[in-house]
PyMOL Python script that loads the backbone (N, CA, C, O; Angstrom):
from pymol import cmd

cmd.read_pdbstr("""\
ATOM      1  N   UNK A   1     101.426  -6.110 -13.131  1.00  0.00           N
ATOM      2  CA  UNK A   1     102.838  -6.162 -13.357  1.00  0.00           C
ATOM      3  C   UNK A   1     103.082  -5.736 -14.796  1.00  0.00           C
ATOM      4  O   UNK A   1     102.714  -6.268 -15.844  1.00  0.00           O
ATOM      5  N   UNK A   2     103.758  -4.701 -14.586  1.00  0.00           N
ATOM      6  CA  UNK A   2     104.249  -4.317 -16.745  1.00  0.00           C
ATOM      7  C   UNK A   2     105.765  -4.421 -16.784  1.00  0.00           C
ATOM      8  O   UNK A   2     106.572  -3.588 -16.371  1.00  0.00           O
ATOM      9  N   UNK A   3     106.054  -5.832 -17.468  1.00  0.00           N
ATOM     10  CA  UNK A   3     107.079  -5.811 -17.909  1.00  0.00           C
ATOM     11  C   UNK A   3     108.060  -5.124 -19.276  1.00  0.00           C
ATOM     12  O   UNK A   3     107.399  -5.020 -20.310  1.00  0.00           O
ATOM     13  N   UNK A   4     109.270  -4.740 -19.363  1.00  0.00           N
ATOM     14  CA  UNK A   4     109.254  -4.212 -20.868  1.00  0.00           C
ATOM     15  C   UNK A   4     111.158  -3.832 -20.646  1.00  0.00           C
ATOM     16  O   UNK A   4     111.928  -3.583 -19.719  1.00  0.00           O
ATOM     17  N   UNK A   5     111.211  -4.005 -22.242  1.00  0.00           N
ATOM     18  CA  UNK A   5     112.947  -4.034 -22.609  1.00  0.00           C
ATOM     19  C   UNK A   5     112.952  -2.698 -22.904  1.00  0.00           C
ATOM     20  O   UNK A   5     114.017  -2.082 -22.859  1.00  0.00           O
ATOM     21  N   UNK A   6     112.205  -2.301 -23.119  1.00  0.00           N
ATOM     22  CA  UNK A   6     113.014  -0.916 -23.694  1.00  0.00           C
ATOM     23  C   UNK A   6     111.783   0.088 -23.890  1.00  0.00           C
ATOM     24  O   UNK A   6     110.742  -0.428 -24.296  1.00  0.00           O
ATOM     25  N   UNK A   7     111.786   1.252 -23.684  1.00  0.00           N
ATOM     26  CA  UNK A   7     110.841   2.729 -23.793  1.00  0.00           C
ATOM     27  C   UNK A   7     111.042   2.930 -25.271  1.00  0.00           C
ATOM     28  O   UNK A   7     111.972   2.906 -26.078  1.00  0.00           O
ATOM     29  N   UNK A   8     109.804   3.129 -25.254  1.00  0.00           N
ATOM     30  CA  UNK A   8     109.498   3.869 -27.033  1.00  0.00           C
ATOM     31  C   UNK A   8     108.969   5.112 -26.664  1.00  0.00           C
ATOM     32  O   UNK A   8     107.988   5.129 -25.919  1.00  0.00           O
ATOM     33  N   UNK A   9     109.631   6.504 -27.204  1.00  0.00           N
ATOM     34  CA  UNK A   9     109.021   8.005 -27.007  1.00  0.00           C
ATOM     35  C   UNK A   9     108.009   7.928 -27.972  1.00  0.00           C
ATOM     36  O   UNK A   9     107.058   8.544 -27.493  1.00  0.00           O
ATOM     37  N   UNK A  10     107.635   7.390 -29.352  1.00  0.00           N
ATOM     38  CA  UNK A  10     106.635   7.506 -30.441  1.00  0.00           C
ATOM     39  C   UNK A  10     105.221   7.123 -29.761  1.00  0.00           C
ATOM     40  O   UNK A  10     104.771   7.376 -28.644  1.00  0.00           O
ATOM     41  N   UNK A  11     104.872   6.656 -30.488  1.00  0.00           N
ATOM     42  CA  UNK A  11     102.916   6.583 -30.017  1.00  0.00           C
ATOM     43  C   UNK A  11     102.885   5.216 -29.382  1.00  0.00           C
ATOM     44  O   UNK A  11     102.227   4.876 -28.399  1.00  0.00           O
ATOM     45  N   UNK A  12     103.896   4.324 -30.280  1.00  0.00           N
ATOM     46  CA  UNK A  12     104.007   2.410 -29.905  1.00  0.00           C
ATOM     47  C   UNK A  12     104.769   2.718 -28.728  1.00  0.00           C
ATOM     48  O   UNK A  12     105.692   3.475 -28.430  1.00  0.00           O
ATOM     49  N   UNK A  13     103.699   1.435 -27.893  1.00  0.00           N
ATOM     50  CA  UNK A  13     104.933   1.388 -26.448  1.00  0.00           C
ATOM     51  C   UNK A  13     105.532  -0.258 -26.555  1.00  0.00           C
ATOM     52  O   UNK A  13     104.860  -1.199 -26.977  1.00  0.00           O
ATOM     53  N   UNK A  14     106.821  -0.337 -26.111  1.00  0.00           N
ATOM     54  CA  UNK A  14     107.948  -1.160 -26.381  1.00  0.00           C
ATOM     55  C   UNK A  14     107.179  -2.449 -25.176  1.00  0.00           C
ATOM     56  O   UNK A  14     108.018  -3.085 -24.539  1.00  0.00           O
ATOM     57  N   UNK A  15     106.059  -2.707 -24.968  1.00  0.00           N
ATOM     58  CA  UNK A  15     105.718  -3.139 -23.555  1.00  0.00           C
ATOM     59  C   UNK A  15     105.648  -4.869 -24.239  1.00  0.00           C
ATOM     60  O   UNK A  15     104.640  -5.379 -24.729  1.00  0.00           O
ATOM     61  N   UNK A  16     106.809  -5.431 -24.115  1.00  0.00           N
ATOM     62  CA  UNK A  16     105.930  -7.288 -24.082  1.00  0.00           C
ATOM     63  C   UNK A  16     105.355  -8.364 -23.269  1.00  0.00           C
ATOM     64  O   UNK A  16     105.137  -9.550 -23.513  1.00  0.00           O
ATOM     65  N   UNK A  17     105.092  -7.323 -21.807  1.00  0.00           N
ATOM     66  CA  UNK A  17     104.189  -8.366 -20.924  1.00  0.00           C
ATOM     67  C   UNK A  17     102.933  -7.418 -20.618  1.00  0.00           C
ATOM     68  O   UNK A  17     102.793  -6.328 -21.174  1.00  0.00           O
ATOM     69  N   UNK A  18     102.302  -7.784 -19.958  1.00  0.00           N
ATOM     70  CA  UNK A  18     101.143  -6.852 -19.798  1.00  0.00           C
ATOM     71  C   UNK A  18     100.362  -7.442 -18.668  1.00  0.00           C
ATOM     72  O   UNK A  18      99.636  -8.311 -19.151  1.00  0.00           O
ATOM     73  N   UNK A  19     100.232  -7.375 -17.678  1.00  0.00           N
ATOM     74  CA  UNK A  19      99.096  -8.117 -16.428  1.00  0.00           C
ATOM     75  C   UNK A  19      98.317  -6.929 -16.126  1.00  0.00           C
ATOM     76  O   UNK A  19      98.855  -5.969 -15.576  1.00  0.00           O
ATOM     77  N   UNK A  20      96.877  -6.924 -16.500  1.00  0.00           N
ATOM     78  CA  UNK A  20      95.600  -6.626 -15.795  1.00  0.00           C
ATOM     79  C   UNK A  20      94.814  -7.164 -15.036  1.00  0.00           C
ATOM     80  O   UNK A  20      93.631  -6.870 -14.863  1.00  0.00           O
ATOM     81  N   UNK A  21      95.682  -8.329 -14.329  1.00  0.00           N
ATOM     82  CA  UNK A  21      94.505  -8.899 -13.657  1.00  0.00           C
ATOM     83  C   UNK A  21      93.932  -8.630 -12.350  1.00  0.00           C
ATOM     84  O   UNK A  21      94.613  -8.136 -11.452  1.00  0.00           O
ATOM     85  N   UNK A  22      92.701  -8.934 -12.205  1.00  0.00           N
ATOM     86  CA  UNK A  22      92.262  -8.650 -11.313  1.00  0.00           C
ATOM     87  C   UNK A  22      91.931  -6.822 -10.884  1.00  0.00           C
ATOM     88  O   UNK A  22      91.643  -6.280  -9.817  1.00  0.00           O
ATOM     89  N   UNK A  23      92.092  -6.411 -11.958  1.00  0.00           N
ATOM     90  CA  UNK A  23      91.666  -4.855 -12.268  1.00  0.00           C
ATOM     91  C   UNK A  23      90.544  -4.261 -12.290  1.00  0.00           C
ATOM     92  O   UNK A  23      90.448  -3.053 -12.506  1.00  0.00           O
ATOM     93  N   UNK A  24      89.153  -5.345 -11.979  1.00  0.00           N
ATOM     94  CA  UNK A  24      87.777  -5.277 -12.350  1.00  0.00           C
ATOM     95  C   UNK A  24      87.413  -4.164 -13.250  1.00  0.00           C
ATOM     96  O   UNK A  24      86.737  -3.137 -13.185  1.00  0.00           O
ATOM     97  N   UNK A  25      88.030  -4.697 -13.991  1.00  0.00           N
ATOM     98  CA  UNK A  25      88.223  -4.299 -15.873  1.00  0.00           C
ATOM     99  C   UNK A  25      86.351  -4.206 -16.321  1.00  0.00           C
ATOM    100  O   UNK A  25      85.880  -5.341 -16.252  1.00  0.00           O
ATOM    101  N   UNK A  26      85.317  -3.182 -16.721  1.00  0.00           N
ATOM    102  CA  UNK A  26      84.132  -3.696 -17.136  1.00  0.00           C
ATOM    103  C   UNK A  26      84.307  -4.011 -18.406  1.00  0.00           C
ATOM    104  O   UNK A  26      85.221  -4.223 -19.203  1.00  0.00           O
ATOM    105  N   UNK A  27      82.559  -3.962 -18.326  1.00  0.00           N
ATOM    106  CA  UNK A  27      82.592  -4.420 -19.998  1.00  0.00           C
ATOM    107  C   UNK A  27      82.809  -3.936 -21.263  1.00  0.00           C
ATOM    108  O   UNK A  27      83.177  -4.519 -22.283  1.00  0.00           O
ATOM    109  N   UNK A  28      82.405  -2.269 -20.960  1.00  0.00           N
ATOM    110  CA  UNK A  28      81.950  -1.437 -21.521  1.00  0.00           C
ATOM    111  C   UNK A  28      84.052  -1.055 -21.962  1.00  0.00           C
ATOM    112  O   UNK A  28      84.332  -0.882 -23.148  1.00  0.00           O
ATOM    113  N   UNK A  29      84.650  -1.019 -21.408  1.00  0.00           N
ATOM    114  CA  UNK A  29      86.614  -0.998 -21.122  1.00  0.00           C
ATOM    115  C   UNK A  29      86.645  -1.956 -22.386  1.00  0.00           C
ATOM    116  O   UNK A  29      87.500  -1.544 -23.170  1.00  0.00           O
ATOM    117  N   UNK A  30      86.149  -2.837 -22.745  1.00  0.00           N
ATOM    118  CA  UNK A  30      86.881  -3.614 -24.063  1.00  0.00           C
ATOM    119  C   UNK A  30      86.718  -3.093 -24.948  1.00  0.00           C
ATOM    120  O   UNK A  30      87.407  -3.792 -25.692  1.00  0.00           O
ATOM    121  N   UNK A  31      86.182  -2.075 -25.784  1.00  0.00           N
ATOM    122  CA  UNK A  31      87.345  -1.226 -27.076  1.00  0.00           C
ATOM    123  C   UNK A  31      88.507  -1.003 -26.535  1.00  0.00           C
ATOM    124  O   UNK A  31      89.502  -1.695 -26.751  1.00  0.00           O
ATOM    125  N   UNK A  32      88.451   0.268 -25.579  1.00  0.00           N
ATOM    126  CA  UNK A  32      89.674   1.085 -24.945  1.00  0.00           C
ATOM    127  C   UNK A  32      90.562  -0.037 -24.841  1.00  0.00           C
ATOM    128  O   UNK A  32      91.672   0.182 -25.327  1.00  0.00           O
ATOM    129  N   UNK A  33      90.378  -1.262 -24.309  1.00  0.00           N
ATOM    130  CA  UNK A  33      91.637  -2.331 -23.821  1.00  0.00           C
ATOM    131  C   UNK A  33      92.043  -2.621 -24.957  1.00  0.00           C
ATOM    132  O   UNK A  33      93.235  -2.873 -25.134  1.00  0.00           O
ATOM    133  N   UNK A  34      91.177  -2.648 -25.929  1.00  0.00           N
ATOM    134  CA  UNK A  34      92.064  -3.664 -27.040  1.00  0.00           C
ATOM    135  C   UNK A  34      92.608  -2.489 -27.738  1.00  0.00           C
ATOM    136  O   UNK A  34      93.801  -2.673 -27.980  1.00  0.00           O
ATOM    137  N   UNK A  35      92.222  -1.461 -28.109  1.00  0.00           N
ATOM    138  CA  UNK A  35      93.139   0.211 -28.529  1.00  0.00           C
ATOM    139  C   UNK A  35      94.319   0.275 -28.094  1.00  0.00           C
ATOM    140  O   UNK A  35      95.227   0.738 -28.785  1.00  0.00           O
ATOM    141  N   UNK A  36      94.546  -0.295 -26.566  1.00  0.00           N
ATOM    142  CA  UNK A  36      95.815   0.026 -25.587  1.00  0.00           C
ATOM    143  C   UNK A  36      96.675  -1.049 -26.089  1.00  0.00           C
ATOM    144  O   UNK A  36      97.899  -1.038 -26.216  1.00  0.00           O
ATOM    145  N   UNK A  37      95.746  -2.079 -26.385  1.00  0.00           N
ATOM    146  CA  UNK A  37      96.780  -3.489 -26.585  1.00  0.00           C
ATOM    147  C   UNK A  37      97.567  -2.742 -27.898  1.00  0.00           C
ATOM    148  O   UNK A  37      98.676  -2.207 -27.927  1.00  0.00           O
ATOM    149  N   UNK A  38      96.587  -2.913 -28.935  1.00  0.00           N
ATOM    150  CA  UNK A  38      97.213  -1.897 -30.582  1.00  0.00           C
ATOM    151  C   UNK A  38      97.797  -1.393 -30.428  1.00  0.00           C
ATOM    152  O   UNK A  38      98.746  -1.504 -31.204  1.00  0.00           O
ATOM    153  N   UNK A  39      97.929  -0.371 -29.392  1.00  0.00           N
ATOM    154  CA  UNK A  39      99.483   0.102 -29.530  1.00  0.00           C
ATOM    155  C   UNK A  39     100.548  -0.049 -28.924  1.00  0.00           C
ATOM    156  O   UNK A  39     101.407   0.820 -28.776  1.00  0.00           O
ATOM    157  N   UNK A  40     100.594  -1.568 -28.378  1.00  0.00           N
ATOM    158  CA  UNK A  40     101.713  -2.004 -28.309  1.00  0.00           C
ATOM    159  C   UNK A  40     102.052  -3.457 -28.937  1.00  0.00           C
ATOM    160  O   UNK A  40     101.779  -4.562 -28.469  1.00  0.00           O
ATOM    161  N   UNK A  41     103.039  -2.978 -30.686  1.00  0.00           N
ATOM    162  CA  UNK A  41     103.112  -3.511 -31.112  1.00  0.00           C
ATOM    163  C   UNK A  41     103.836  -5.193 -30.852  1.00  0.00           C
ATOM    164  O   UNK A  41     103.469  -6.242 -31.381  1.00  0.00           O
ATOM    165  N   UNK A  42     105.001  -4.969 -29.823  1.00  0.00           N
ATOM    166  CA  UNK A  42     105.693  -5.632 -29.654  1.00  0.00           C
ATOM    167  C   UNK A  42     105.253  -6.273 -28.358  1.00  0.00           C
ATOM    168  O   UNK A  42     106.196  -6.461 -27.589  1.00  0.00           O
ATOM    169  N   UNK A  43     104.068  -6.660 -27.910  1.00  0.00           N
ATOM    170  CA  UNK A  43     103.214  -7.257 -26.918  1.00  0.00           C
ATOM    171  C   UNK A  43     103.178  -8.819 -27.105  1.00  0.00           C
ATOM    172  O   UNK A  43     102.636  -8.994 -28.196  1.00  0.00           O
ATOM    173  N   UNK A  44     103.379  -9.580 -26.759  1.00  0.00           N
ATOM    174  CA  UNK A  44     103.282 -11.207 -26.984  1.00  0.00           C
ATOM    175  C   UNK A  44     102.482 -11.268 -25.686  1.00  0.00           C
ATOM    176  O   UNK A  44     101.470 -11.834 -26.100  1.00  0.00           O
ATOM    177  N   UNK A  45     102.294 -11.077 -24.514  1.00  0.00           N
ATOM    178  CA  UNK A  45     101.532 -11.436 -23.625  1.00  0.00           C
ATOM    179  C   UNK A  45     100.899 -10.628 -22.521  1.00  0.00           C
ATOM    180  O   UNK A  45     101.461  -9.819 -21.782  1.00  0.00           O
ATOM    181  N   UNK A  46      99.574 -11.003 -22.539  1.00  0.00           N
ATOM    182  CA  UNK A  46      98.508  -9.845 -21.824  1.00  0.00           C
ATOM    183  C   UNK A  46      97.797 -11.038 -21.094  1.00  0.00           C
ATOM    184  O   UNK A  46      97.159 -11.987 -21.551  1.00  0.00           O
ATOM    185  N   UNK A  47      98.140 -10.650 -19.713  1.00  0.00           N
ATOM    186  CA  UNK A  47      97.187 -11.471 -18.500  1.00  0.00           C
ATOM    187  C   UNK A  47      96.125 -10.559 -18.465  1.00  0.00           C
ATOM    188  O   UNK A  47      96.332  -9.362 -18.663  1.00  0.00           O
ATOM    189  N   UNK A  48      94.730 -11.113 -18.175  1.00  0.00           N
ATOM    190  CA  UNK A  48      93.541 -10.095 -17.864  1.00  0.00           C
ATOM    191  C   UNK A  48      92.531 -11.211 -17.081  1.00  0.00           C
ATOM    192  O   UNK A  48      91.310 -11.197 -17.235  1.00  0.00           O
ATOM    193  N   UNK A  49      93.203 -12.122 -16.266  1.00  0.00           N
ATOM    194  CA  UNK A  49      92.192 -13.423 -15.465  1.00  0.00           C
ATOM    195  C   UNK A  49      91.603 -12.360 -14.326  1.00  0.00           C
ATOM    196  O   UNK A  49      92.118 -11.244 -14.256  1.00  0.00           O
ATOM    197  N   UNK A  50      90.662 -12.679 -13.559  1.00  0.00           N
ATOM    198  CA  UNK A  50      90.452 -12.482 -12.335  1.00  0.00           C
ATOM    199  C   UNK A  50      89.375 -11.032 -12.579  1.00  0.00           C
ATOM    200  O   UNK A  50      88.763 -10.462 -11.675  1.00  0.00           O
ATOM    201  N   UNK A  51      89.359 -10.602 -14.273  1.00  0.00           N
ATOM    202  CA  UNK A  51      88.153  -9.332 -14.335  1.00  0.00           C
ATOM    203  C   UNK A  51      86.853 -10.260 -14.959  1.00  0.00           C
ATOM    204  O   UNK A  51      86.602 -10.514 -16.137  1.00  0.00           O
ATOM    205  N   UNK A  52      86.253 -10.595 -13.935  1.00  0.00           N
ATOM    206  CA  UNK A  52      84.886 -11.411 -14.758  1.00  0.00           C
ATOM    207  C   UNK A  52      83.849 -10.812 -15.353  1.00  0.00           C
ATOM    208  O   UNK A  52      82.945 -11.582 -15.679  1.00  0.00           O
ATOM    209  N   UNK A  53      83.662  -9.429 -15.649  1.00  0.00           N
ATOM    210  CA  UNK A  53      82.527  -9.161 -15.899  1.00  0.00           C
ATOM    211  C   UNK A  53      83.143  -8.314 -17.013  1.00  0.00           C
ATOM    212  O   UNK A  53      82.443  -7.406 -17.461  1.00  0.00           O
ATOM    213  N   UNK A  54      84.815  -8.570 -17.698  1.00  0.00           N
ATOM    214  CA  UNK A  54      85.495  -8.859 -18.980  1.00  0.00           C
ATOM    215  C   UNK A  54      84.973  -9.978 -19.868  1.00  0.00           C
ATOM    216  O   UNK A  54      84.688  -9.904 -21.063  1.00  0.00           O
ATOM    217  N   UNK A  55      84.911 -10.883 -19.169  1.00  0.00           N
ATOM    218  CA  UNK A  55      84.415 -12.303 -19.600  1.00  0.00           C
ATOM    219  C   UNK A  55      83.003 -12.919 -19.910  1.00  0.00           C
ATOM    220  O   UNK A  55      82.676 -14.060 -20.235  1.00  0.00           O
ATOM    221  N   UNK A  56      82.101 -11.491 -19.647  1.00  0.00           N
ATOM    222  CA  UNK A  56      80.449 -12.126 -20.021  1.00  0.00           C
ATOM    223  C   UNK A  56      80.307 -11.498 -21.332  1.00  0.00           C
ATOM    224  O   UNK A  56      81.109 -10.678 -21.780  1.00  0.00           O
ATOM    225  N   UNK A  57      79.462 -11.832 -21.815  1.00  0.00           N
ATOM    226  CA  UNK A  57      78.633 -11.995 -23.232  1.00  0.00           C
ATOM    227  C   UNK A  57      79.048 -10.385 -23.599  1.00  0.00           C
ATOM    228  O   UNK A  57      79.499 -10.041 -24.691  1.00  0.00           O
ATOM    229  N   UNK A  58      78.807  -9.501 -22.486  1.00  0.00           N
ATOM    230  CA  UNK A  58      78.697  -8.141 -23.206  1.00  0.00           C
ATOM    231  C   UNK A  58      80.371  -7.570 -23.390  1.00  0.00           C
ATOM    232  O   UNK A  58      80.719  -6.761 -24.250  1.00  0.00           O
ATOM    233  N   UNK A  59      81.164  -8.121 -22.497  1.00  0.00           N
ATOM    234  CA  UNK A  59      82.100  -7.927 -22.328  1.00  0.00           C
ATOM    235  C   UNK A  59      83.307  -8.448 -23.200  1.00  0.00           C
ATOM    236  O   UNK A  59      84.287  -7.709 -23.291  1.00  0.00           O
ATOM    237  N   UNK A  60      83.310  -9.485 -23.752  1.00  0.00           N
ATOM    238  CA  UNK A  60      83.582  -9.909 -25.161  1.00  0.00           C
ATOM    239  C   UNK A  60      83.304  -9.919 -26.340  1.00  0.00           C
ATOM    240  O   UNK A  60      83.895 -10.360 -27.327  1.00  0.00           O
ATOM    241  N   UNK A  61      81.831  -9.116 -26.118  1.00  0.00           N
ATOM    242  CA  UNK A  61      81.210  -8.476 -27.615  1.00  0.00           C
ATOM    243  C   UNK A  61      82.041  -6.899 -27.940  1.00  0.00           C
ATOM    244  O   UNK A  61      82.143  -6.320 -29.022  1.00  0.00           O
ATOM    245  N   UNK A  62      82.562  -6.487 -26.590  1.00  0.00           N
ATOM    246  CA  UNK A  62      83.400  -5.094 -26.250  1.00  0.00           C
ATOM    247  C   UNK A  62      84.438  -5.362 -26.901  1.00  0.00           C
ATOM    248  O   UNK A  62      84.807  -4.683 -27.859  1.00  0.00           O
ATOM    249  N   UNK A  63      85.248  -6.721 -26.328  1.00  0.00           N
ATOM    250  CA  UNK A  63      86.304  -7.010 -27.050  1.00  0.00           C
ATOM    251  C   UNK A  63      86.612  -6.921 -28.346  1.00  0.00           C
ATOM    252  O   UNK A  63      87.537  -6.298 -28.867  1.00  0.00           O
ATOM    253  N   UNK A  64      85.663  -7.676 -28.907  1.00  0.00           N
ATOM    254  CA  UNK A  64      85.407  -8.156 -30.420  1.00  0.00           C
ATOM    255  C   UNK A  64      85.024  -7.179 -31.328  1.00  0.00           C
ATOM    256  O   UNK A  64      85.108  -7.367 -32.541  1.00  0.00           O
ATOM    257  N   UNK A  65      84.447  -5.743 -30.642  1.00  0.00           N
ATOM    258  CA  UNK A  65      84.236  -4.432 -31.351  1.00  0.00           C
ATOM    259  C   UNK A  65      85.379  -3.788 -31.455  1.00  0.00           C
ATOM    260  O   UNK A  65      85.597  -2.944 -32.324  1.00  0.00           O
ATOM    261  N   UNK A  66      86.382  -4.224 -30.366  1.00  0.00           N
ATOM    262  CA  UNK A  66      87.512  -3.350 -30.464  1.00  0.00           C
ATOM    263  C   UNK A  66      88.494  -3.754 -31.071  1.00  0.00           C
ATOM    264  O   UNK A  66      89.291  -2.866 -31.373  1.00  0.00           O
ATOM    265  N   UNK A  67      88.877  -5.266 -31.518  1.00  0.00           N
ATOM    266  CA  UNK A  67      89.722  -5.750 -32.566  1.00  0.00           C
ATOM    267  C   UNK A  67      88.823  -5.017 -33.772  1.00  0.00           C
ATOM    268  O   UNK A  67      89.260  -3.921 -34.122  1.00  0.00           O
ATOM    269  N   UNK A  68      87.776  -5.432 -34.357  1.00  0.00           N
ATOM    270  CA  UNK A  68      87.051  -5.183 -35.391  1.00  0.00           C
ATOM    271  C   UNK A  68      87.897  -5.854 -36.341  1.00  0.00           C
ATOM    272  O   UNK A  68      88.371  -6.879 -35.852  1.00  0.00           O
ATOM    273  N   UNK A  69      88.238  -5.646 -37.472  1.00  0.00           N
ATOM    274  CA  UNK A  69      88.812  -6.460 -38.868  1.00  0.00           C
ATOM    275  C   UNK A  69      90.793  -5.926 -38.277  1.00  0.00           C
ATOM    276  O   UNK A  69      91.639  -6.026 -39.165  1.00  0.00           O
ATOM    277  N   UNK A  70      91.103  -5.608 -37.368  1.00  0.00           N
ATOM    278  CA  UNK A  70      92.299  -5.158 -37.508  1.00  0.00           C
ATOM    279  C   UNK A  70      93.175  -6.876 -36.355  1.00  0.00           C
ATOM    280  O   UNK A  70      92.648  -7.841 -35.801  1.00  0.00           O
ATOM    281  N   UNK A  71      94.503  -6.460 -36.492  1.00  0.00           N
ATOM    282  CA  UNK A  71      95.328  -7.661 -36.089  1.00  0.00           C
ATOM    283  C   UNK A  71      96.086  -7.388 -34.498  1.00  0.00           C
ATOM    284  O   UNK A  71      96.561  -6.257 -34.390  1.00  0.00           O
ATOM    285  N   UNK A  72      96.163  -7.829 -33.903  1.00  0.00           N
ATOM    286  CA  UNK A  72      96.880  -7.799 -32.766  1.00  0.00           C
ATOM    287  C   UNK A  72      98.376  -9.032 -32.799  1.00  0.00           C
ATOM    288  O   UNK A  72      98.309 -10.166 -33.273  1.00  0.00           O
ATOM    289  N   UNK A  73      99.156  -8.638 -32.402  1.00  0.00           N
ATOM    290  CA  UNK A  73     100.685  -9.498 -32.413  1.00  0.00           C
ATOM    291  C   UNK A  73     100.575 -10.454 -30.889  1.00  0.00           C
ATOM    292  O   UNK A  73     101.446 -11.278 -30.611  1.00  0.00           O
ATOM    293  N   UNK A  74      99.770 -10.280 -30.282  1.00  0.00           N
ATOM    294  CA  UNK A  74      99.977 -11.015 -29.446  1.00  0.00           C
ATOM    295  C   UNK A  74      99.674 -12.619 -29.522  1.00  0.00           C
ATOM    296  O   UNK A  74      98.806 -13.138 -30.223  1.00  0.00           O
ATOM    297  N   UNK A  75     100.674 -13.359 -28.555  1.00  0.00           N
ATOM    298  CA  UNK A  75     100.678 -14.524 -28.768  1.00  0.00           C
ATOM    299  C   UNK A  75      99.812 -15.514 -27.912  1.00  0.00           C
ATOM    300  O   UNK A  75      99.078 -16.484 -28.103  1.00  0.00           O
ATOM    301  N   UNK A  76     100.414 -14.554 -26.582  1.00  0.00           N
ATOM    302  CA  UNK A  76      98.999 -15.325 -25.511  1.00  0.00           C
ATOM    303  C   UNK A  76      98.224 -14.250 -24.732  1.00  0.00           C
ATOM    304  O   UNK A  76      98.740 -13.196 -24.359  1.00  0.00           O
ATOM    305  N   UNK A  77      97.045 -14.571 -24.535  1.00  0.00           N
ATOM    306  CA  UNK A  77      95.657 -13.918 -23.933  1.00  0.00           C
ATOM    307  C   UNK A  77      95.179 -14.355 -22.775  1.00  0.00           C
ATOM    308  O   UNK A  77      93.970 -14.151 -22.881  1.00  0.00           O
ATOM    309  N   UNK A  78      95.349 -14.765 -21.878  1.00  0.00           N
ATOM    310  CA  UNK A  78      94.974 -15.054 -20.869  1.00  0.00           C
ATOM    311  C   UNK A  78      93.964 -14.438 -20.142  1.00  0.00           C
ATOM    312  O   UNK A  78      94.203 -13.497 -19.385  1.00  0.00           O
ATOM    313  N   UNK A  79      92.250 -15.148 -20.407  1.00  0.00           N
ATOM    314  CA  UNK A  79      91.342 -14.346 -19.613  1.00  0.00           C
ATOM    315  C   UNK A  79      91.145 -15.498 -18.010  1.00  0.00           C
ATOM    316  O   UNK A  79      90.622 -15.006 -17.011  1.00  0.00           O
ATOM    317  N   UNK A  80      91.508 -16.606 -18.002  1.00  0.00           N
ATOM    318  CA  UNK A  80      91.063 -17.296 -16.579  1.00  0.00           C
ATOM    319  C   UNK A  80      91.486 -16.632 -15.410  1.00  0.00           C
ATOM    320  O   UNK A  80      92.353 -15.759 -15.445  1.00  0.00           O
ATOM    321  N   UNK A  81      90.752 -17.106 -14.061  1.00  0.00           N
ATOM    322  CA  UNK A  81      91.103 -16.327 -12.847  1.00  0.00           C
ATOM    323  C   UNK A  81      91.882 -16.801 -12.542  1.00  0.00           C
ATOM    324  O   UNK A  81      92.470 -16.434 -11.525  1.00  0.00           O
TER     325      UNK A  81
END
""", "prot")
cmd.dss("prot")
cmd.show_as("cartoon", "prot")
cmd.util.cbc("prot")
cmd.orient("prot")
């Protein structure tokens, strides 16, 4: 489900809900996911429950490469199924 108030033509997309779940998202997808999140600045909430093999060791080390030292605006993260 992608919710959103308003279209941005620039590079930022205007998107503040975000549901991936159940997308069987791998592991190797967490830079690219968190890149996609970055550019949407105005994001407060990203569902991603129900991709478990998001959620193992390698798959949150993906994550954690893809924030790297930079910030994300979001408020909630939701990885449970």
């Amino acid at each position: 489900m992608l919710k959103r108030k308003s279209v941005s033509v620039g590079p930022a997309l205007a998107i503040e809900e975000l549901d991936l779940g159940h997308c069987n998202i791998q592991p190797a997808a967490g830079p690219a996911l968190v890149q996609l999140l970055g550019k949407c600045p105005q994001l407060k909430k990203a569902y991603l429950g129900g991709n478990g093999s998001l959620g193992t060791v390698e798959g949150l080390e993906g994550v954690v490469r893809g924030i790297g030292s930079g910030t994300l605006a979001i408020e909630e993260l939701s990885l449970g199924n």
